[in-house]
N, C-alpha and C positions, 0 to 999 in steps of 0.2 A: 814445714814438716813439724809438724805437734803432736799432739799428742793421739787423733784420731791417725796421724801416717804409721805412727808407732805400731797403734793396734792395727793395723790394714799389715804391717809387714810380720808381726811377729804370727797373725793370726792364719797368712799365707803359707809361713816357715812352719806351723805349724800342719795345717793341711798338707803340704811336701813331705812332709815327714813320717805322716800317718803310715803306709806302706812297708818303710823302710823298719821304722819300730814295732810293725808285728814280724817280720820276719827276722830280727834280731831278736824279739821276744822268744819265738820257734825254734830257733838256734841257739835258747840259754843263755844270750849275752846281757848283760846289766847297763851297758851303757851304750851311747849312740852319740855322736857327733854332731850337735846342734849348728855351731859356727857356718858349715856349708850349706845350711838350708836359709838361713835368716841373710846370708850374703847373694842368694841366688833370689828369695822372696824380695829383698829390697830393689836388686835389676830388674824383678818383673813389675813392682810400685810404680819405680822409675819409668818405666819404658810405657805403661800403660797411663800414669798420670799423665805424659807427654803426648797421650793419643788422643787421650778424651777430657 
């Protein structure tokens, strides 16, 4: 896990997130809760480095 897993998860967490930050954009809100996207993106790292 180095530094290219780093960017493979935060890069996922971020794709996951895209959706959620325009509709919180829509609804005026400033902030959005990163933590559950970069804990969900690294299960899917994990799960998918274990496949392939």
């Amino acid at each position: 896990f180095g530094f290219m897993g780093a960017f493979y998860v935060l890069f996922i967490a971020a794709f996951l997130s895209l959706p959620f930050f325009y509709f919180a954009f829509k609804k005026g809100e400033k902030e959005l809760a990163f933590l559950p996207f970069i804990s969900l993106a690294m299960c899917v790292y994990l799960v998918v480095g274990r496949v392939f």
